[in-house]
Backbone as CSV, one residue per row, in Angstrom:
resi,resn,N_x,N_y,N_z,CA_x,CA_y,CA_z,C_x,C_y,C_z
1,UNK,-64.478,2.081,37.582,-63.621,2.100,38.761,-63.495,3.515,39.331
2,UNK,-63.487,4.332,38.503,-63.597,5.678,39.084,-64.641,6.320,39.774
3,UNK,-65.823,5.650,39.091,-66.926,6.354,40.566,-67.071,5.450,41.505
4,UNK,-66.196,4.495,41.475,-66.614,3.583,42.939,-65.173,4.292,43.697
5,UNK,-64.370,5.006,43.567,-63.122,5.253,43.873,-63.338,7.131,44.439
6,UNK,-64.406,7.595,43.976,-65.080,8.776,44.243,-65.848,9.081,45.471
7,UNK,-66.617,7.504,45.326,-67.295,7.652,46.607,-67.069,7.206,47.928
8,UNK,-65.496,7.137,47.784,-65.072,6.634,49.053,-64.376,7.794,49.677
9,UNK,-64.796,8.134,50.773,-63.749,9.964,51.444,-62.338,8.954,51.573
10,UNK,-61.525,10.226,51.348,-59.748,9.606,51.923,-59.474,10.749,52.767
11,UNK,-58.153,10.496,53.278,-57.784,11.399,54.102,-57.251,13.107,53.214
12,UNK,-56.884,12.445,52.106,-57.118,13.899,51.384,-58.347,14.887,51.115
13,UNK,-59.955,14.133,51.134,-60.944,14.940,51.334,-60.972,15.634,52.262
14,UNK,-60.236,14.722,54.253,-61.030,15.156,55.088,-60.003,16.050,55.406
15,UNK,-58.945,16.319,54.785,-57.492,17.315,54.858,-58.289,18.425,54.435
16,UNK,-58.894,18.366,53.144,-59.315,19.467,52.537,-60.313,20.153,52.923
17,UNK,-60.702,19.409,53.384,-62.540,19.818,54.010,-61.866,20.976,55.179
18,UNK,-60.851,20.268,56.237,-60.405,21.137,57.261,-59.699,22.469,57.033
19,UNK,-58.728,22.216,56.132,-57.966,23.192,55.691,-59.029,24.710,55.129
20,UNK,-60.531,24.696,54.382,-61.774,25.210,54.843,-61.504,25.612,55.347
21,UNK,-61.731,25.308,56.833,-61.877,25.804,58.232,-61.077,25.701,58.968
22,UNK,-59.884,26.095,58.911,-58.840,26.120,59.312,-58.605,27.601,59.751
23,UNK,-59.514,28.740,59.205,-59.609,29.558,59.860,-60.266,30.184,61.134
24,UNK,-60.957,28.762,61.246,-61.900,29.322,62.989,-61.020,28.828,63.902
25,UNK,-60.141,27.435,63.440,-59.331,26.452,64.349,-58.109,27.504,64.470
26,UNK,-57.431,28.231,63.605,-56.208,29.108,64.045,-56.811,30.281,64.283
27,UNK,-57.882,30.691,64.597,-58.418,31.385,65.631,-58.192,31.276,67.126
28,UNK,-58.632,30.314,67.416,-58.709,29.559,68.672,-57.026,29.361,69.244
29,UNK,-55.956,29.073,68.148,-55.045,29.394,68.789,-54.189,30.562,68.986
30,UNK,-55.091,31.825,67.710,-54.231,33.206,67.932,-54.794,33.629,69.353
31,UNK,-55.370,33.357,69.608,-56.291,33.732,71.173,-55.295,33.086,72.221
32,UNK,-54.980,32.012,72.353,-54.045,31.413,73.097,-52.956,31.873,73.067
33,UNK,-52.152,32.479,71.781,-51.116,33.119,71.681,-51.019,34.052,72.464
34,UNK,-51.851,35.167,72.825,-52.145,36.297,73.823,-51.386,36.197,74.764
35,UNK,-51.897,35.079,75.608,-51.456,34.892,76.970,-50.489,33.632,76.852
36,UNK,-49.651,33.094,76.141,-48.729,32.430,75.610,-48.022,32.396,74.463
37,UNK,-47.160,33.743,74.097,-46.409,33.492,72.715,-45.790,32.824,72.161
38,UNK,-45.349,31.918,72.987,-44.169,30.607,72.120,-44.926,29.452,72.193
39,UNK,-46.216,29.443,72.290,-47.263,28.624,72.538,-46.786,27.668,71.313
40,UNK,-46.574,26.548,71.289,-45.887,25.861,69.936,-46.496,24.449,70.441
41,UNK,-46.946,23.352,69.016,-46.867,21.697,69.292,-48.300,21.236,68.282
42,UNK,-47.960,20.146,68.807,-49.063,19.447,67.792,-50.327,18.482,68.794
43,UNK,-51.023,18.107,67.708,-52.974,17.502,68.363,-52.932,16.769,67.940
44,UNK,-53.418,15.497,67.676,-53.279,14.107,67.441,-54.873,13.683,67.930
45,UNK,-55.721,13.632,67.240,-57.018,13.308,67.410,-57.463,11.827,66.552
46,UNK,-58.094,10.980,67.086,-58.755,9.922,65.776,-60.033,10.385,66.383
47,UNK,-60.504,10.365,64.513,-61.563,10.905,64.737,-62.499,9.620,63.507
48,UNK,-63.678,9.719,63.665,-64.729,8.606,62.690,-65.954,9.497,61.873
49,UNK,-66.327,9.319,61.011,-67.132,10.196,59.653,-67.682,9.570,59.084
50,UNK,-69.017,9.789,60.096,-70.310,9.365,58.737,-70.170,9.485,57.626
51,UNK,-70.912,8.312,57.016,-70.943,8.755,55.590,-72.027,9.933,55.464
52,UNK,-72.774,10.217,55.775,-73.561,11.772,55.898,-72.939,13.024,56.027
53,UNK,-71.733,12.921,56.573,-70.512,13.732,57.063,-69.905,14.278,58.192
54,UNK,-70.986,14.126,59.449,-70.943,14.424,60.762,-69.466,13.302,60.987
55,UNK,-69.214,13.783,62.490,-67.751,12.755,63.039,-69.079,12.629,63.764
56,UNK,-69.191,10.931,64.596,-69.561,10.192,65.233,-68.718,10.212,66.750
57,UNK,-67.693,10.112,66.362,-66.378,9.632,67.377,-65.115,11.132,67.227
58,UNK,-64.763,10.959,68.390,-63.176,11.177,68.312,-62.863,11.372,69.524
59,UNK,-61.660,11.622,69.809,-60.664,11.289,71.090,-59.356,12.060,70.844
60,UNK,-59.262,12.820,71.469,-57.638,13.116,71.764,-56.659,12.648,71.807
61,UNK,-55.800,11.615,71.162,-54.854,10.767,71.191,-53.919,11.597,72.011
62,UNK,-52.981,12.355,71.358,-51.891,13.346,72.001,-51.469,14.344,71.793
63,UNK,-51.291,15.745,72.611,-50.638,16.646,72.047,-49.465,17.287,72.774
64,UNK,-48.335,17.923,72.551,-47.590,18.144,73.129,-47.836,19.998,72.936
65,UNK,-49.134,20.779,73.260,-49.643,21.555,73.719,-49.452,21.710,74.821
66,UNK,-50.197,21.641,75.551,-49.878,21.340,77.173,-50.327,22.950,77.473
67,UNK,-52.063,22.747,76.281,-52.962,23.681,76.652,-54.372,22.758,76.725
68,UNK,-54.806,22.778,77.977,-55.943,21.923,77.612,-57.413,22.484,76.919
69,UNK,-57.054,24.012,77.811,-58.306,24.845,76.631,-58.317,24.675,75.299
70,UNK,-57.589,25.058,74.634,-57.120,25.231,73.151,-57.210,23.392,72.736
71,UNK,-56.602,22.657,73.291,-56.604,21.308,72.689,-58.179,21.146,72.869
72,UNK,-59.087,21.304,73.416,-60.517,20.888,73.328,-61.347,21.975,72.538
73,UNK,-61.246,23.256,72.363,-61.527,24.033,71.205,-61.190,23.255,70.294
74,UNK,-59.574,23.016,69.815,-59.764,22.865,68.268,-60.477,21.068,68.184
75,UNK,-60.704,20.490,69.142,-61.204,19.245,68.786,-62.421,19.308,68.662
76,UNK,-63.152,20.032,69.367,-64.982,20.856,69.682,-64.946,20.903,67.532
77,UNK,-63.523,22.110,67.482,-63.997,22.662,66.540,-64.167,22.250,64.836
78,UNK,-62.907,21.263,64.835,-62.767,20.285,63.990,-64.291,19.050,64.065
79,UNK,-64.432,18.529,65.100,-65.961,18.291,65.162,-67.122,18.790,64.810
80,UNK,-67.302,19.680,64.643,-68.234,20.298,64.023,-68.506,20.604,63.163
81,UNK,-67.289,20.109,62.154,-67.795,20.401,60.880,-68.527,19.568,60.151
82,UNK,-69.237,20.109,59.278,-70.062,18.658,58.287,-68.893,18.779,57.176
83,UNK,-68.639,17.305,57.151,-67.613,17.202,56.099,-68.227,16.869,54.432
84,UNK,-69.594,16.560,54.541,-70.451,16.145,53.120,-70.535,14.919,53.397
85,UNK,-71.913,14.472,52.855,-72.020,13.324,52.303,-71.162,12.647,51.474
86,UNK,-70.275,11.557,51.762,-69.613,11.101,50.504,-70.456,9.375,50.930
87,UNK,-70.464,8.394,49.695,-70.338,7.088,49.913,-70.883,6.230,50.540
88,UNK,-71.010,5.121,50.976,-71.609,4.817,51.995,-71.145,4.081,53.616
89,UNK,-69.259,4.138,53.132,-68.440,3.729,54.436,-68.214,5.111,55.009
90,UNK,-68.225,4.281,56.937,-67.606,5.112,57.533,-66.009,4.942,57.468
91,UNK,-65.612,6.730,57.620,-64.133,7.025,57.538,-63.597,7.010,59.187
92,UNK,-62.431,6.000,59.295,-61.765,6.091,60.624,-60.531,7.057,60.392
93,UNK,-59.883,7.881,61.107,-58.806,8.267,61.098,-58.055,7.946,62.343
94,UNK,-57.219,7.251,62.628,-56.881,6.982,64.232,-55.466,8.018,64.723
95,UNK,-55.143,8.889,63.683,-54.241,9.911,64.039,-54.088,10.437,63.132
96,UNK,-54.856,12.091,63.085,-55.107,13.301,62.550,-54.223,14.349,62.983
97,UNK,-53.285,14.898,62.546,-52.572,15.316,62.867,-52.475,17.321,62.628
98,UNK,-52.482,17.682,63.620,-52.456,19.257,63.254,-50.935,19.909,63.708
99,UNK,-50.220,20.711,63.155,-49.442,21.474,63.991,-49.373,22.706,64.188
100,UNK,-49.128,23.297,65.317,-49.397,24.569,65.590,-48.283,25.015,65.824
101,UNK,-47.350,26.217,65.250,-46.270,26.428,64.767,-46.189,28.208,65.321
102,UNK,-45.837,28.880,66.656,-45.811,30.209,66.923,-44.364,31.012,66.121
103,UNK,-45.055,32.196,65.854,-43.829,33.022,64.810,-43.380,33.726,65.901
104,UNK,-43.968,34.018,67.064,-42.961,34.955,68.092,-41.218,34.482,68.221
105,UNK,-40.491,35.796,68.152,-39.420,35.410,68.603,-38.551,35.225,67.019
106,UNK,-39.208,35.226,65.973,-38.928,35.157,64.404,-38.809,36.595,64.201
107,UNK,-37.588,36.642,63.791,-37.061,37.743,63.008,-37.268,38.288,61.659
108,UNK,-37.854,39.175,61.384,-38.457,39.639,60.285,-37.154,40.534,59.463
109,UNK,-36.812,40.099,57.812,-36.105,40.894,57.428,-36.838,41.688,56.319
């Protein structure tokens, strides 16, 4: 039961896989920060994953960004990753959730 339970991705692989690269994606929004410091909200993407590891699919569900640059960077960028071969089902996620959280305006003691 355990290697049939291995070869199935969950949303904790494809958490982990991102969290990876989570440094090109909060790239993309320290750049936005520039010219918006309280730049604050969340992305809401479903996205679909070969079993090869490529995403096939995804879509912007919602974000309360209300940056459209930055919301299509980090979806470009989250897309692009190869997540690995796992298994042989495809993975749906129909709401992936990121939040983007600005420290401006936080008081440092």
């Amino acid at each position: 039961m355990a290697a049939k339970s291995a070869a199935v991705r969950t949303k904790d692989d494809v958490r982990r896989v991102i969290d990876i690269h989570k440094g090109g994606i909060f790239a993309l929004y320290n750049r936005a920060l520039r010219d918006q410091p309280y730049l604050k909200g969340k992305i809401v993407l479903s996205m679909t994953i070969a079993p090869e590891g490529n995403v096939t699919k995804r879509a912007l569900v919602s974000s309360t960004l209300h940056h459209a640059e930055l919301e299509k960077g980090v979806v470009e960028r989250i897309c692009s990753i190869d997540f690995g071969a796992k298994g042989s089902k495809v993975y749906f996620d129909p709401a992936y959730e990121m939040s983007f959280i600005s420290t401006a305006g936080l008081r440092k003691e």
